[in-house]
C-alpha positions in Angstrom: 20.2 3.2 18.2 17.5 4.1 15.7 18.3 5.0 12.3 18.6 8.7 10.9 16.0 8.8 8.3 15.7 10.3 4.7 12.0 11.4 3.1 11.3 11.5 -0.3 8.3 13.7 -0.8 6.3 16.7 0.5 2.2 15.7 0.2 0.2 15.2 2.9 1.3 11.6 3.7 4.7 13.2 5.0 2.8 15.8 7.4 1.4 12.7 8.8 4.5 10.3 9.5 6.5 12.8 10.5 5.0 13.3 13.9 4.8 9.3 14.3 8.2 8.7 13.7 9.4 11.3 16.1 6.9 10.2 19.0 8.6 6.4 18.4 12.3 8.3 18.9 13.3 8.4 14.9 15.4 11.6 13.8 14.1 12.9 10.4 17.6 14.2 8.8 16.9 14.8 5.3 13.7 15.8 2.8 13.5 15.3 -1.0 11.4 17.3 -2.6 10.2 18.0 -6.8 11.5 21.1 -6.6 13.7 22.8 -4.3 11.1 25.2 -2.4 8.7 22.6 -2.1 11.5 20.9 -0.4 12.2 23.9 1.7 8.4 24.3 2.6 8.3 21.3 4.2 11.4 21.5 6.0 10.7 24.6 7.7 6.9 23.8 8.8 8.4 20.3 9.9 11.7 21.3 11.5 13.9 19.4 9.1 17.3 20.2 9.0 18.4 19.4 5.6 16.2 19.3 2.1 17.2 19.2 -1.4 15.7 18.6 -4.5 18.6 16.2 -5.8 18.2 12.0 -4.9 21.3 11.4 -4.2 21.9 14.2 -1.8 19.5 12.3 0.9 20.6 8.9 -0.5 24.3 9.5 0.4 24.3 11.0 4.0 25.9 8.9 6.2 23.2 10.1 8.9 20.4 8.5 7.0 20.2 4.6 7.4 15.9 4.0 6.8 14.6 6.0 3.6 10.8 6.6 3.4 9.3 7.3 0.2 6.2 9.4 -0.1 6.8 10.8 -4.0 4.8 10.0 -7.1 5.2 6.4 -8.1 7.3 6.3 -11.1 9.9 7.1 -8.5 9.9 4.9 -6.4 11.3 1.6 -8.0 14.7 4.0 -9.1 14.9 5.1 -5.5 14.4 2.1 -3.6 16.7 0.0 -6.4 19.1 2.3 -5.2 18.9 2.7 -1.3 19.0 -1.0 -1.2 22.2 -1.1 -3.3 24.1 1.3 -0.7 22.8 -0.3 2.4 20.1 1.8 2.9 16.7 0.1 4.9 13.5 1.1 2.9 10.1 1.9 3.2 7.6 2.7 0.0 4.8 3.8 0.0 1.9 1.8 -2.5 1.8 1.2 -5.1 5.2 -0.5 -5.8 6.1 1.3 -9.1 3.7 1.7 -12.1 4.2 -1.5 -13.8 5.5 -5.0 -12.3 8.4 -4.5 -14.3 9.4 -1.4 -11.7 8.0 -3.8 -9.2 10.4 -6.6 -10.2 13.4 -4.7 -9.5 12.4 -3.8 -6.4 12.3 -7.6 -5.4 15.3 -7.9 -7.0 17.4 -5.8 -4.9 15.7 -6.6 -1.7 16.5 -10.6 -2.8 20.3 -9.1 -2.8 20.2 -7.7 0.3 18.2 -9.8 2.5 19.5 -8.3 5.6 18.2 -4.6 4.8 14.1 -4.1 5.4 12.1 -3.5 2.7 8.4 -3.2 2.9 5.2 -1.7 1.1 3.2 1.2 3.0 0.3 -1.3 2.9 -1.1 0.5 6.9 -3.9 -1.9 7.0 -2.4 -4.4 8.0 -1.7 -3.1 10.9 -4.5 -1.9 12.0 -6.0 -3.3 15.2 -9.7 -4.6 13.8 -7.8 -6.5 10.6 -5.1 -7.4 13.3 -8.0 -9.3 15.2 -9.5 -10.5 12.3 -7.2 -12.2 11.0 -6.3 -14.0 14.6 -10.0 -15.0 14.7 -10.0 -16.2 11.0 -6.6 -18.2 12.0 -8.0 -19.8 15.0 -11.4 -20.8 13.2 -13.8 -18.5 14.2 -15.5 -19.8 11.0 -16.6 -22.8 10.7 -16.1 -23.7 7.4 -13.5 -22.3 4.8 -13.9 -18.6 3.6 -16.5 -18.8 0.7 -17.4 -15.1 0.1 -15.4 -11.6 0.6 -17.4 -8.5 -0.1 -15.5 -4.7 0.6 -17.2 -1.2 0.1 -15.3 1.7 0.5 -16.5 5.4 -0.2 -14.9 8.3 0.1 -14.2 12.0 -0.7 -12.0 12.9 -3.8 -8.2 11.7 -4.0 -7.1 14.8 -6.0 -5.4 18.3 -4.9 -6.1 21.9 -5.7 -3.8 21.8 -8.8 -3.3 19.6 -11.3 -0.2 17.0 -10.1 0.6 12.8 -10.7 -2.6 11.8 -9.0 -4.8 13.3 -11.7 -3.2 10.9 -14.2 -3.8 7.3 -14.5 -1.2 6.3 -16.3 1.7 7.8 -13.5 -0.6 6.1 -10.7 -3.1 7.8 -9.3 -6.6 7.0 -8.7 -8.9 4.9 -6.4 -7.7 1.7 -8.0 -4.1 2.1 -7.8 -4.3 4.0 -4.7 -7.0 2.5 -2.3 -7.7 -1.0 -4.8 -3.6 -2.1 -4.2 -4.8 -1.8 0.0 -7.9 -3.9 -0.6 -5.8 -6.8 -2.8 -3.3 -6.7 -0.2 -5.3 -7.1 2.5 -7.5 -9.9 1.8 -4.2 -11.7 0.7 -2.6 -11.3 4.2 -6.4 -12.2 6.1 -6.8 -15.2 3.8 -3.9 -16.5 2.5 -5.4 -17.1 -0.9 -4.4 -15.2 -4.0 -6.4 -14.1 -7.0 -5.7 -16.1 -10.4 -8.6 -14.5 -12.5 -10.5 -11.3 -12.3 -12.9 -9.1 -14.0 -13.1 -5.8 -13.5 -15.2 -2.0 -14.2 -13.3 0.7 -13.8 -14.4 4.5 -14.7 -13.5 8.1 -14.5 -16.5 10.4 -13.6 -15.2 13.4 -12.6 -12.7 14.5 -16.0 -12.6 18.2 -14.3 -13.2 20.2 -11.3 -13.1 24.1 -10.3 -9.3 24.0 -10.4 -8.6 21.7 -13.0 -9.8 22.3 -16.1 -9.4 24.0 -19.9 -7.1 21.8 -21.8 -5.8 19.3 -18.8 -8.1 16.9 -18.1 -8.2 13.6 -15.0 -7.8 10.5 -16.3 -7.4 9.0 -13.0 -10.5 6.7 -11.7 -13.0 7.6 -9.0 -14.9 4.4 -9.4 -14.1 0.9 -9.6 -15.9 -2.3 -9.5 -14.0 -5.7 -9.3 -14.2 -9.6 -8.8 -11.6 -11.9 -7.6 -11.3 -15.7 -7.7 -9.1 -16.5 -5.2 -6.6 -19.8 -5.1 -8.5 -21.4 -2.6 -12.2 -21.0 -4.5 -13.2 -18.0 -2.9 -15.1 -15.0 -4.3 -14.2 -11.4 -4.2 -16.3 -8.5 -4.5 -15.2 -4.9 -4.0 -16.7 -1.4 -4.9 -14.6 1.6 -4.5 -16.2 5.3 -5.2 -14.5 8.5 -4.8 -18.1 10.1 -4.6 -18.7 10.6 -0.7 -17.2 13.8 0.3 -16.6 13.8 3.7 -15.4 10.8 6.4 -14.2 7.4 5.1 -17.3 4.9 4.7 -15.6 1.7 4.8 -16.6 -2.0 5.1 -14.9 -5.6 5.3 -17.1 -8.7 5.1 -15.8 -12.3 5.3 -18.0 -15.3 5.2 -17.5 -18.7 6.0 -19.6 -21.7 7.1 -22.5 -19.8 7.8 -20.9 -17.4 10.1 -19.1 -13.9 9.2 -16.2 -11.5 10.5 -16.7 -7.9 9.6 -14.5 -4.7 9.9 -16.4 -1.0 9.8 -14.2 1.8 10.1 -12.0 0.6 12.9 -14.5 -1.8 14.5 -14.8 -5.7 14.3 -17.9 -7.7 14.6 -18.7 -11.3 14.4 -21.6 -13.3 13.6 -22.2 -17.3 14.4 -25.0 -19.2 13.3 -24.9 -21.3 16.4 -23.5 -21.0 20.1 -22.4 -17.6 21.3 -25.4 -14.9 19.5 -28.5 -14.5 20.9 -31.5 -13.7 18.8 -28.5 -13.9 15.7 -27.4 -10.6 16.4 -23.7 -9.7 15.8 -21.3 -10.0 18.6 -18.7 -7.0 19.1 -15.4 -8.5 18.7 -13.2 -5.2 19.0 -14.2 -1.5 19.6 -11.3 1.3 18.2 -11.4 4.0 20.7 -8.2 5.4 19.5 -9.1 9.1 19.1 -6.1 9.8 17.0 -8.0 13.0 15.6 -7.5 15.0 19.0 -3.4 14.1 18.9 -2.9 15.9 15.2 -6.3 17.2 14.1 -4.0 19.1 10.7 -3.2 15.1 8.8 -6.2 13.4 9.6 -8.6 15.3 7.1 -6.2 14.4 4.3 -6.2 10.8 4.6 -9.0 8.6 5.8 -8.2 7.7 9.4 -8.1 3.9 9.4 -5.4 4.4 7.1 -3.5 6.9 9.4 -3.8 4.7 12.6 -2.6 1.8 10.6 0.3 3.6 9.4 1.0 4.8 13.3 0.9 1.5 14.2 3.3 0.2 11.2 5.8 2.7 12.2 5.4 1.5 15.7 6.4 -2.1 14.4 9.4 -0.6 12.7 10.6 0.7 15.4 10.8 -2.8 17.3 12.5 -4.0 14.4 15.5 -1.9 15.2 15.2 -2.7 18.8 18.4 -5.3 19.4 16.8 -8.7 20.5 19.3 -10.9 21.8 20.3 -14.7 20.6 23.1 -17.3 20.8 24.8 -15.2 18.0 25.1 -12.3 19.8 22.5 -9.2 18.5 20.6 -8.9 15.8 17.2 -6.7 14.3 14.1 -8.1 14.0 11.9 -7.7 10.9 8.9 -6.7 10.2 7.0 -10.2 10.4 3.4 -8.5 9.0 4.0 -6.0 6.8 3.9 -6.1 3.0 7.2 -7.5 1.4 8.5 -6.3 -1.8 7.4 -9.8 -3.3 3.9 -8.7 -1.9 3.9 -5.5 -4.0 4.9 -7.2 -7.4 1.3 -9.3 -6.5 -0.5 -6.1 -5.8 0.8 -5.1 -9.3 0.1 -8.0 -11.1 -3.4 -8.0 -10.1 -4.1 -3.9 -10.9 -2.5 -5.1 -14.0 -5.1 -7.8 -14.9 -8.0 -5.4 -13.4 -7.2 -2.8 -16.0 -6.8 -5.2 -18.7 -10.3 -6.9 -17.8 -12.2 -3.3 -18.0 -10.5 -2.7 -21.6 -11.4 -5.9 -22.8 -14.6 -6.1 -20.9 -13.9 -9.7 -19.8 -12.3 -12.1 -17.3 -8.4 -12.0 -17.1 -6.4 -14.5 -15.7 -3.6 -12.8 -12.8 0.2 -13.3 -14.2 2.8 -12.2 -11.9 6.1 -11.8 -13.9 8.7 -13.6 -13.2 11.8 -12.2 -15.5 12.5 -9.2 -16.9 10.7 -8.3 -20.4 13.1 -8.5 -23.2 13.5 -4.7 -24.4 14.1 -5.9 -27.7 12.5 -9.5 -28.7 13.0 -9.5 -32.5 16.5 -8.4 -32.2 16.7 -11.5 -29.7 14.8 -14.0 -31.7 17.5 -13.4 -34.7 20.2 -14.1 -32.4 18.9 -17.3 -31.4 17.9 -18.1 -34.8 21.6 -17.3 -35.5 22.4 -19.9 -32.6 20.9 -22.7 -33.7 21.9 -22.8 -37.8 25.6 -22.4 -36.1 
């Protein structure tokens, strides 16, 4: 039986999952939201039978096993902490916290409870060009290693009407924390290699609109520029600009030996130097005819669609996972084998981390993913130690 399943938010990302978890059989059972009548705005245009604007409340039905959270991000690291700590499965939304020290105690938890899912909304992953491209890069449809990596992606403007979290960079939002953490997650899962030093230019434009103005201003970034050198030598490059209104312009290359993969939009192409092209055109390795637009035309002008039929497709994997496949032992779940771990999410942080430390120091910034906690109060512990040793 599927699990009962507790939200936590009411943006536009909830409007979309919402129908994709019912089509795949889940119950939605509880919503969170900021305030109580955003909570009950969502639950009456969704059918939702309970909301609240109190954590615990949806944390502590016994209906809701899988929690989903959709809120700002400086919630999500207290919320998933403590889903995972009373056997709830979990499912966050990027990026994992604001800081790898939230990130860190997500892995934490989900390293004590290894038999409770918990995975990063990273919906790229999962969708069906990167899933080919990443079975053609594993079966060595390049011949030679992966040299260069070069991603584009314009868009229209992240923000809302009103002045909310994603205005501000500091509480996460922005194209860098909210599109860059799907870009540094993805070319980890196609390649395999992580980045150890970056460099990075990262910029806000657009400081106010018609809506937001007077003495509020963004700080969030519409622009960003970065490198990556990765573990295994190769090189990153990725632009990212909030500055096309309209549909999601959005590219993939990955070069190798002479020869190239390459994602548009939904679509996959492949080049050769030799063999299989003729007059070294591109070959087409996967067409997305998935008109997802026609099956819920109100979600899909919120969020680029790439991103929405990955996330369809991630909750379709989810749903296998609590399908009971059958061993020696008896029954058991499944996880989710490709999607973004909470481990996965702490990288994604550390490397945002050393992106925005390269544009403040205009230089190139090695990638450090913490390991232990920070100690909240290092001269108070460097006395005690001192102590320590003249005992």
């Amino acid at each position: 039986m599927l699990p009962g399943i507790g939200l936590f938010g009411t943006g536009h990302v909830v409007r979309v999952i919402v129908p994709f978890l019912r089509e795949k059989g889940f119950k939605i059972e509880a919503v969170w939201g900021r305030t109580l009548s955003e909570a009950a705005e969502v639950a009456d245009a969704l059918d939702i039978p309970f909301h609240t604007s109190r954590i615990d409340d949806v944390l502590l039905r016994k209906d809701v096993d899988l929690i989903f959270i959709m809120c700002s991000p400086n919630l999500h690291a207290q919320i998933a902490v403590k889903a995972l700590g009373i056997g709830k499965h979990v499912v966050c939304d990027k990026p994992a916290g604001l800081s790898q020290y939230e990130a860190l105690k997500m892995v934490r938890a989900a390293q004590y409870y290894p038999s409770l899912i918990s995975i990063v909304n990273h919906s790229l992953r999962f969708l069906p060009a990167f899933v080919r491209m990443k079975k053609f890069l594993d079966e060595g449809y390049l011949r030679g290693p992966v040299t260069v990596i070069d991603v584009r992606v314009q868009m229209g403007s992240l923000l809302h009407d009103g002045y909310d979290w994603l205005c501000n960079d500091t509480m996460g939002g922005g194209i860098l924390a909210l599109v860059g953490s799907h870009v540094i997650d993805l070319i980890f899962h196609l390649v395999g290699q992580r980045a150890i030093r970056v460099h990075a230019v990262v910029r806000t434009f657009t400081r106010t609109t018609k809506f937001i103005n007077g003495i509020r201003h963004i700080s969030s970034p519409d622009f960003c520029s970065f490198q990556l050198e990765l573990s295994g030598g190769a090189l990153v490059t990725a632009t990212l600009s909030n500055h096309l209104p309209g549909q999601l312009n959005q590219e993939v290359l990955v070069c190798g030996g002479g020869d190239h993969l390459v994602v548009r939009g939904g679509d996959l192409y492949g080049f050769r130097e030799e063999g299989v092209n003729n007059g070294g055109k591109e070959e087409i390795l996967y067409l997305d005819v998935d008109d997802i637009k026609e099956q819920s035309p109100p979600v899909t002008d919120s969020i680029p669609l790439p991103y929405v039929k990955g996330l369809r497709k991630l909750i379709g994997a989810l749903r296998e996972a609590f399908q009971p496949v059958e061993d020696k032992k008896g029954w058991i779940k499944e996880p989710v084998s490709s999607a973004a771990t909470f481990d996965d999410g702490l990288y994604v942080q550390a490397v945002i981390d050393a992106l925005r430390q390269s544009n403040r120091r205009r230089e190139w910034i090695k990638v450090c993913v913490l390991t232990e906690e920070p100690d909240p109060n290092p001269l108070l512990s460097a006395a005690v130690r001192a102590t320590a040793i003249s005992i």
